[in-house]
C-alpha positions in Angstrom: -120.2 71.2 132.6 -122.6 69.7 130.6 -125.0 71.5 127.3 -127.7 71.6 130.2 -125.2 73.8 132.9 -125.0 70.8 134.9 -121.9 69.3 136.3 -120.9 65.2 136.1 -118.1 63.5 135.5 -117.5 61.6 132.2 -115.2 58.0 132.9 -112.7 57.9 130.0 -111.4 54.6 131.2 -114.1 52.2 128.3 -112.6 54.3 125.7 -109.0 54.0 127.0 -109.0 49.9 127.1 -111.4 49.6 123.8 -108.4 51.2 122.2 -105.9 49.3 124.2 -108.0 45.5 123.3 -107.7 47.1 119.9 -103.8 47.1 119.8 -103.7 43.8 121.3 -103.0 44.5 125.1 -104.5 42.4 127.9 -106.2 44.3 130.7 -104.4 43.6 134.2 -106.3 45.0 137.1 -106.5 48.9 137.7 -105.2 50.5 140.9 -106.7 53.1 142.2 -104.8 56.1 143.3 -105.6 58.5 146.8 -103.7 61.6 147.2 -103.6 64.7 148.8 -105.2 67.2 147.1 -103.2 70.0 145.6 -106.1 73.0 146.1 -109.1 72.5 148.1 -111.3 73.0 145.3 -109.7 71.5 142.3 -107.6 68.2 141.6 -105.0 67.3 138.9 -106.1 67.2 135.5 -110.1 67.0 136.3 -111.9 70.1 136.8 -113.6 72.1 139.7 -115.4 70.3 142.1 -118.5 71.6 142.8 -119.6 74.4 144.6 -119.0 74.6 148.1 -117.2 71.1 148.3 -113.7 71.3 150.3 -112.2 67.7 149.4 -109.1 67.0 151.1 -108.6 63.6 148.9 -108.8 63.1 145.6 -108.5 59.9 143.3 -107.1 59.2 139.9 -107.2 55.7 138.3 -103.8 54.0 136.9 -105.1 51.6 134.0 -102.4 48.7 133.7 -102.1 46.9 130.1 -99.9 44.0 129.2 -98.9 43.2 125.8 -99.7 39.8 124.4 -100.8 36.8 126.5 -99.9 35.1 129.7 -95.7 34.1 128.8 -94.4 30.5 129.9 -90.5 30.2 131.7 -88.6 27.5 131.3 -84.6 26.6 132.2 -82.4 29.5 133.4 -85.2 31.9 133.3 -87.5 30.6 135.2 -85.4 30.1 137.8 -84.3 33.8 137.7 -88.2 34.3 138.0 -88.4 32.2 140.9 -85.9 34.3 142.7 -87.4 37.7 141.6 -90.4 36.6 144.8 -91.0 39.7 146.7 -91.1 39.8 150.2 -94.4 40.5 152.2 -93.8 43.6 153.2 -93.5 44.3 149.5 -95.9 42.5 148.3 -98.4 43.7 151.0 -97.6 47.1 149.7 -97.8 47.0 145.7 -100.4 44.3 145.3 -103.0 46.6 146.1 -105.9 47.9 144.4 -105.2 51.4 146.4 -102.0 53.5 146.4 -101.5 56.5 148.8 -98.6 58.4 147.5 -97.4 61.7 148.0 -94.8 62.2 145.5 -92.3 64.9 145.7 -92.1 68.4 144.2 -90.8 68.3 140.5 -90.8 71.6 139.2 -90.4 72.3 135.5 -88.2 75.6 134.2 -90.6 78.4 134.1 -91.9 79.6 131.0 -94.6 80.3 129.3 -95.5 77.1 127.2 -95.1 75.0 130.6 -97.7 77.6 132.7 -95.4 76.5 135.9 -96.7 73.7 135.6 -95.8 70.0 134.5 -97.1 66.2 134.5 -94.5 64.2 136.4 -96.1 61.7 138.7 -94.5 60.9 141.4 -91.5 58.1 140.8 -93.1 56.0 143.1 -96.0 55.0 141.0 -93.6 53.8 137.9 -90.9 52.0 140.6 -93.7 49.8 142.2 -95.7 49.3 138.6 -92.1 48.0 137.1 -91.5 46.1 140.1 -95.1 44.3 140.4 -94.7 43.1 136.7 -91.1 42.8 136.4 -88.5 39.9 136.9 -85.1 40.4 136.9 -83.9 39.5 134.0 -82.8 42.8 131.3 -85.0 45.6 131.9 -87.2 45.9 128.9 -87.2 48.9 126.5 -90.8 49.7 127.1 -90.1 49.6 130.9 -87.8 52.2 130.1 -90.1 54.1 127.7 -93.0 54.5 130.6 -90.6 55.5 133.3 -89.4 58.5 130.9 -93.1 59.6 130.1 -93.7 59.5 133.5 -91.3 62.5 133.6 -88.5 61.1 135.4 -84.9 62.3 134.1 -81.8 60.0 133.0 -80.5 59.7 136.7 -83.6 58.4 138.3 -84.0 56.1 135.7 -80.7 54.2 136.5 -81.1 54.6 139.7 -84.1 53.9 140.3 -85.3 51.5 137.2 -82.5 49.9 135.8 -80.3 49.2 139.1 -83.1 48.0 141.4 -84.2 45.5 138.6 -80.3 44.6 137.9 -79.5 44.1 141.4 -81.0 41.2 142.5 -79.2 39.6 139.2 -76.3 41.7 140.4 -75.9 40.4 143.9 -77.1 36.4 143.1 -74.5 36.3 140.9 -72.0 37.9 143.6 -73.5 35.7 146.2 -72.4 32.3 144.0 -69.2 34.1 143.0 -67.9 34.8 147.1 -69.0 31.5 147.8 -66.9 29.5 145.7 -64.0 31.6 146.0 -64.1 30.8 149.3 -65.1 27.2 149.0 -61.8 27.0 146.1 -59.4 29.3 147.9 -58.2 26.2 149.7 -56.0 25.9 146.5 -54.2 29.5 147.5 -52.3 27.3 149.7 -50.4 25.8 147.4 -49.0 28.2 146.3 -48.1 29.8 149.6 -51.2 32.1 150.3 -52.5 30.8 153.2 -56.0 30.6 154.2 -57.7 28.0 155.7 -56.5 25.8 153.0 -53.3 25.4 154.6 -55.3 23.1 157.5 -56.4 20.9 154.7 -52.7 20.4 153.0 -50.8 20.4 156.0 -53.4 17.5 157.5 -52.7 15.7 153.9 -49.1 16.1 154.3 -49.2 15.1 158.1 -51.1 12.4 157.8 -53.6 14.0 160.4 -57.1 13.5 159.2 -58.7 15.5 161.8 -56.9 18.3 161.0 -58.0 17.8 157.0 -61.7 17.4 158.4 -61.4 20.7 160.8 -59.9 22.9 157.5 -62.8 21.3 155.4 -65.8 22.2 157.7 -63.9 26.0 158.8 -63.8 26.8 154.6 -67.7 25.4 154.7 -69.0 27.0 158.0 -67.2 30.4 156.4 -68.5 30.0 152.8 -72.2 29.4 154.4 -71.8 32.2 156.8 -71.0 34.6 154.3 -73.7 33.4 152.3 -76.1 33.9 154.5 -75.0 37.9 155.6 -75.3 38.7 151.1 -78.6 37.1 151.7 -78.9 39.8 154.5 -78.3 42.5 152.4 -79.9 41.6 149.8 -83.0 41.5 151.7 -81.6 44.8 153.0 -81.6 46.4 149.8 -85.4 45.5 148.9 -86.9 47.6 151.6 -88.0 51.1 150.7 -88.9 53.0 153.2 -86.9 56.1 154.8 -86.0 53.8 158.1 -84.4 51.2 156.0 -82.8 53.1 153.8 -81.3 55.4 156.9 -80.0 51.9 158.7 -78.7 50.4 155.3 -76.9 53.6 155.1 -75.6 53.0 158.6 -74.8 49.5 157.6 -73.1 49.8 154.4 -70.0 52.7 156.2 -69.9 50.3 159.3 -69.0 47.7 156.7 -66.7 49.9 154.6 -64.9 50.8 157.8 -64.3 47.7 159.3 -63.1 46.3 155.8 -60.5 49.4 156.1 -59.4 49.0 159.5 -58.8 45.0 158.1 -56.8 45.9 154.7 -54.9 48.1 156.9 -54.1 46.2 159.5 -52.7 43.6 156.9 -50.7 45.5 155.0 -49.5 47.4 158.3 -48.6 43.6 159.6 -47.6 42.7 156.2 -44.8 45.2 155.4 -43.7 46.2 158.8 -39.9 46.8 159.4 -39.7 44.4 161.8 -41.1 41.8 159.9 -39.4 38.8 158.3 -41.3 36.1 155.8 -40.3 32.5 156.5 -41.8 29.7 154.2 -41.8 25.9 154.3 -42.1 23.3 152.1 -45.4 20.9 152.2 -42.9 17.9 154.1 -43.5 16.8 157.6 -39.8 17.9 158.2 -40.0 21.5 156.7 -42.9 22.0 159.2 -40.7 21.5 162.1 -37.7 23.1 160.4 -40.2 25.8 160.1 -41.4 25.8 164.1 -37.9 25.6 165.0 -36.4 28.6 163.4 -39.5 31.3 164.3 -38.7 29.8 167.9 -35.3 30.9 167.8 -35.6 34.1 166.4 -37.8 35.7 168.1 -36.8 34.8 171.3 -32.9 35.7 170.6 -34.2 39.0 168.1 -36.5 41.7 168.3 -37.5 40.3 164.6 -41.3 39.0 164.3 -41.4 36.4 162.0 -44.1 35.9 159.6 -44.4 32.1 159.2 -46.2 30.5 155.7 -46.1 26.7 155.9 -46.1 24.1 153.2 -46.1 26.2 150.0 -47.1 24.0 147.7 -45.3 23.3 144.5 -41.9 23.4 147.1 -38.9 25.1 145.4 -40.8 25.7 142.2 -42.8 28.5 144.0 -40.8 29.4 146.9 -37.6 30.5 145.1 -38.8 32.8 142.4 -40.7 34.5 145.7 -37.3 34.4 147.4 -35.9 36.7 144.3 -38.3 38.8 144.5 -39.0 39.6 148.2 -41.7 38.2 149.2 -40.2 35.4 151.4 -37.2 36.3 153.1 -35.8 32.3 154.2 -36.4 28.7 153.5 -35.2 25.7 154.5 -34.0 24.2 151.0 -31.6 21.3 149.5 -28.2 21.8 147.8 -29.0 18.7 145.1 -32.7 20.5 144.6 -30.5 24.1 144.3 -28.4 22.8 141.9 -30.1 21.0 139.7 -33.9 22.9 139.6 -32.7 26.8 140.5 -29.3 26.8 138.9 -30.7 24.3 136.2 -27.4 22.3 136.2 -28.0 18.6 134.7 -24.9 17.1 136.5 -25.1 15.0 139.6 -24.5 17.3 142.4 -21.9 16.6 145.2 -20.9 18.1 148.3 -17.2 19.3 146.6 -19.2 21.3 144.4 -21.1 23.4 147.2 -18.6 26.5 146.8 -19.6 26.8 143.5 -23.0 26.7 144.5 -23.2 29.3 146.8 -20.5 31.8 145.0 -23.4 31.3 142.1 -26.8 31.3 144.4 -24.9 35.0 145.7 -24.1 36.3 142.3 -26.8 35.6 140.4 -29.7 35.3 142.6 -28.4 37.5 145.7 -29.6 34.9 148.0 -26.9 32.7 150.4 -26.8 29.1 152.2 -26.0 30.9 155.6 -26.0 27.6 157.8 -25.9 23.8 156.6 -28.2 21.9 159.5 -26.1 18.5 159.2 -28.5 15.9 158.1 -28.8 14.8 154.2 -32.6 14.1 152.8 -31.4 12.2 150.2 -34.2 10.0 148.0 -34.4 6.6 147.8 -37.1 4.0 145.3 -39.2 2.2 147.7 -41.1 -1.0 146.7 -44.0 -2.9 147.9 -42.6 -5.5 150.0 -44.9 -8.2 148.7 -43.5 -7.3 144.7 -39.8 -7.1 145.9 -39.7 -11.0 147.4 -42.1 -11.9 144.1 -39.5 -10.4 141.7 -36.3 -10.6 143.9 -35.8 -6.8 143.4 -32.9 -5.7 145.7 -31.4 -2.3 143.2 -32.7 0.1 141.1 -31.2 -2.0 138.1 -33.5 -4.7 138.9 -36.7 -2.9 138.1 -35.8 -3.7 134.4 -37.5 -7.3 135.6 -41.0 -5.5 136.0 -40.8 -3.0 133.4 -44.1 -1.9 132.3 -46.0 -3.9 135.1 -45.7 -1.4 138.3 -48.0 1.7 138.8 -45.4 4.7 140.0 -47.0 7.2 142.7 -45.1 10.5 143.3 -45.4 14.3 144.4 -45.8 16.2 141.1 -42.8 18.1 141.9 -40.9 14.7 141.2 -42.2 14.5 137.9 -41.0 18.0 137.2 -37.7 17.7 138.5 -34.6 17.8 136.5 -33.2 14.5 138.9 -36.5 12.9 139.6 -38.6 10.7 137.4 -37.0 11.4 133.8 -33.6 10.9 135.2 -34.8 7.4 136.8 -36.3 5.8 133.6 -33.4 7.3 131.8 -30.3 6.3 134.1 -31.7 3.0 134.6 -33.5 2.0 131.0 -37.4 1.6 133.1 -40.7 2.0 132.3 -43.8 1.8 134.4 -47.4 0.7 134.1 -49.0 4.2 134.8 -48.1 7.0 137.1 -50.3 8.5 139.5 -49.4 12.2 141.1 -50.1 12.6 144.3 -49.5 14.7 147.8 -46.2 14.0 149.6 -48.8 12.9 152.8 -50.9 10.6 150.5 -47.9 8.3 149.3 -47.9 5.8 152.1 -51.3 5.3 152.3 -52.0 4.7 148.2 -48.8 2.2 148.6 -49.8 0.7 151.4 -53.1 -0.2 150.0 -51.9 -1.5 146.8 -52.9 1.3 144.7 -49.6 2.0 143.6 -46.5 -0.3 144.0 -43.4 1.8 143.5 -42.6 5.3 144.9 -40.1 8.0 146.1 -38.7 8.1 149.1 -36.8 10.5 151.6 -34.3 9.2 153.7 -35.8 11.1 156.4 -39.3 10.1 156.2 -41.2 9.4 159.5 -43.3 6.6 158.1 -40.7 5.0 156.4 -39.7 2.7 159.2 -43.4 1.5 159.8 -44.5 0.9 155.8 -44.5 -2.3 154.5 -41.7 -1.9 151.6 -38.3 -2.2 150.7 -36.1 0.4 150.0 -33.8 -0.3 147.1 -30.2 0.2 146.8 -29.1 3.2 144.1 -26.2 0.9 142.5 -25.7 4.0 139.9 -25.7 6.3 142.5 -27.9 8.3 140.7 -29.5 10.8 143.3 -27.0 13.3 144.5 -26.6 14.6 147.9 -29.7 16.5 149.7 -28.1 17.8 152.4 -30.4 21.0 154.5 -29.2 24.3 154.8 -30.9 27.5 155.3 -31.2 30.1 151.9 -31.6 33.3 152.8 -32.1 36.8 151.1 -28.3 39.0 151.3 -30.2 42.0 151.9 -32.5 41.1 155.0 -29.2 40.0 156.5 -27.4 43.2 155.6 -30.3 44.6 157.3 -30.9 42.6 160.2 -27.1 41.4 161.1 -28.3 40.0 164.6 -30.5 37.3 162.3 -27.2 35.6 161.1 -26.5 35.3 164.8 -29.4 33.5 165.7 -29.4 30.9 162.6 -25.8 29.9 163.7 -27.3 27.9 166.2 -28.7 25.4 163.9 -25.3 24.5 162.5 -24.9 21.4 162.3 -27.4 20.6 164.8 -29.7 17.8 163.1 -28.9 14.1 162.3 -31.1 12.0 160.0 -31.9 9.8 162.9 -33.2 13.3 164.3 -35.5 14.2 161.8 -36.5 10.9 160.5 -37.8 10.5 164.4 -39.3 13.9 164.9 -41.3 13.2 161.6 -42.5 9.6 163.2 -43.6 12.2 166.1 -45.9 14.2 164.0 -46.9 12.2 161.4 -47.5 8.9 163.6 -48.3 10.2 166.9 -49.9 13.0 166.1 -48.0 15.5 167.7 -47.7 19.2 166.6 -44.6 20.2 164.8 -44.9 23.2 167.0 -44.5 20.8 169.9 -42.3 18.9 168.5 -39.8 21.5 167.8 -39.8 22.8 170.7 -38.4 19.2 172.8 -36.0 19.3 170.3 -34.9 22.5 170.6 -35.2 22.4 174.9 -32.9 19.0 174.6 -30.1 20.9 172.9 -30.5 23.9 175.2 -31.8 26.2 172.7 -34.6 27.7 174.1 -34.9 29.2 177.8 
């Protein structure tokens, strides 16, 4: 009401920016604000309307200043700027000159300084301003500062400010982190895991590229797929209204139950009484050692078998998880026992096999329960073409080349307590370079040239088809190699019939047996699962 008894309006808004251009903010353009009215004949903060006027609407202005000029991005930030781009719906929403919010009742304690009343805005107003000139990276301080003068308390504040501007950083980064765990948890197979991993190694150690190919793409196909459903909720989790926060709700316990229902499922699987662990070395061999003992016994036992193929790392990883429970049986070696288990530096032989078991028993309550009869001994192999050049017929005539020849082996052989250290120093050799490599990858590097001497197994399926020579051992340096079975005491005390079935396999295998069933799978093609079971049907194993 004016000196003259007559009502106007008087705009504070030139005053309010004058003082704001004085400080040094820049104006950004005003929104203008439509609510409900609170009384039919009065609004927040301005007055009476005049007489007789019943206003169902009123209006406030929301002036919007920004300190300091236009900023530049460059590098890491602005690419977390680039990602902070709302979608439409969002942006159709906030960038808008005119807001219709209702806001929610936010009572203040009663008393007399607060006259039951307060000035909270509704916490709409500071989520969307925040939002509109806000990127992702740390919320600033000021941000912070307006959302608490706009009377909203601690909790809505993190809830509401400093989560939904930390969660698109949250979620990109979990995004990149699932992906390549998936795209790296290939490597969990080498060290007995499983995953889909487990395709690529055994197609490396097989020989069978379209297996490698199929575990490649599967470990892509899955790392874009889940991918895409973050992207999903991520997307999810920017939309604001009632109905998308009711379905995310809906989404996210659909989600936590099915992840449940999984976790239990596996550990139910996992740890079931009935339940025995059975791993494999990464060899063509083990594979169908592997096939061939699940066959067996669960068709004569009411055992399941749980089967983990081609542990990488061989002995090095599968005994310590033999110790401690995780695997239950293994197809394993009595010169590998001796020397890398029991840590003996002695040449192993077969008199000495008591003494190995009375010591795998006592010390490591684990037992060779049946010897399979065939002896996987190694043997040094030799480009053919550098054998006729040099005239190398033993391992004592390497001494001719020493220093010239680039020597390819597992990694296992370099670590081994018989393998590499015990050639150079039994012998008096050195080589060129060495080159570790997978078991399934040594025929191909030698038959290409990129290596020209390397480990062999007596059993070895491509042996017969490479084009080297084997060389005689005139030391007799490697010890005996022959297959047996290791398996845990206890599960045997528990499960007596187990014994029963793995007695079947005494004896049972030649190296003319295995040295062709590996030709089968790592030649032909075949499945060790197949494989093992024409073997198996032959000697009237199977029904």
């Amino acid at each position: 009401m004016t000196s003259t008894k007559t009502f106007q309006l008087f705009s504070n808004h030139t005053a309010i920016i004058n003082h704001f251009l004085d400080l040094g903010y820049c104006v950004l353009p005003d929104v203008h604000w439509r609510k409900q009215s609170n009384a039919p004949n009065k609004f927040m903060g301005s007055g009476m309307y005049p007489a007789g006027a019943y206003v169902t609407y009123e209006h406030e202005y929301i002036l919007i200043f920004r300190k300091g000029g236009k900023r530049t991005f460059t590098g890491a930030k602005k690419a977390l700027r680039q990602e902070s781009a709302f979608f439409w719906e969002e942006r159709n929403v906030w960038f808008s000159d005119l807001w219709e919010i209702k806001g929610k009742s936010q009572m203040m304690p009663k008393s007399a300084a607060t006259r039951n009343r307060n000035a909270s805005f509704p916490f709409d107003i500071p989520y969307r301003l925040v939002n509109m000139y806000s990127t992702m990276t740390n919320v600033d301080p000021a941000i912070l500062e307006a959302a608490k003068g706009m009377g909203s308390t601690k909790k809505q504040i993190l809830f509401r400010v400093q989560l939904p501007l930390a969660m698109p950083v949250i979620l990109s980064g979990i995004r990149n982190m699932v992906t390549m765990t998936i795209a790296l948890a290939g490597i969990a197979s080498f060290i007995g895991a499983g995953g889909l991993g487990v395709a690529i190694y055994r197609g490396i150690t097989t020989n069978n590229a379209a297996m490698t190919i199929a575990g490649s793409l599967l470990i892509a196909v899955l790392a874009l797929l889940v991918d895409f459903l973050l992207g999903v909720v991520e997307k999810r989790m920017n939309l604001h209204g009632n109905k998308a926060r009711k379905q995310n709700r809906i989404m996210a316990v659909t989600a936590l139950v099915l992840i449940g229902c999984l976790i239990a499922g596996i550990a139910v699987s996992r740890w079931s009484n009935k339940v025995i662990h059975l791993a494999t070395k990464p060899m063509t061999e083990q594979y169908i050692l592997g096939e061939m003992l699940k066959t067996v016994i669960e068709q004569d036992t009411d055992l399941t078998v749980d089967l983990t193929q081609g542990v990488g790392g061989g002995t090095s990883n599968i005994e310590p998880a033999m110790e401690s429970g995780e695997f239950d049986l293994y197809p394993e070696y009595t010169g590998t026992g001796w020397n890398m288990v029991l840590k003996r530096n002695s040449l192993y032989s077969e008199d000495q096999f008591d003494q190995l078991q009375k010591e795998y028993q006592n010390k490591l309550g684990l037992t060779w329960d049946v010897m399979l009869g065939f002896n996987d001994t190694y043997g040094i192999a030799v480009r053919k073409e550098i054998a006729d050049r040099y005239g190398l017929k033993t391992y004592s005539d390497l001494k001719k080349v020493n220093g010239k020849l680039i020597f390819g082996a597992e990694y296992d052989f370099f670590e081994r307590k018989d393998g590499y250290d015990k050639l150079c120093s039994t012998y008096g050799l050195t080589f060129k370079s060495t080159s570790d490599m997978d078991m399934g990858l040594k025929y191909q590097a030698i038959n290409s040239g990129k290596i020209d001497i390397m480990p062999v197994n007596t059993t070895d399926g491509q042996l017969s088809q490479a084009d080297v020579r084997v060389l005689e051992d005139d030391k007799k340096m490697y010890p005996s190699y022959q297959c047996g079975i290791v398996v845990r005491r206890e599960i045997l005390d528990k499960y007596p019939e187990l014994d029963t079935a793995l007695q079947k396999f005494d004896k049972i295998l030649t190296e003319d047996d295995m040295q062709e069933m590996n030709y089968e799978v790592e030649t032909k093609k075949k499945e060790p699962a197949d494989v093992a079971k024409t073997f198996l049907t032959e000697k009237g194993l199977v029904k």
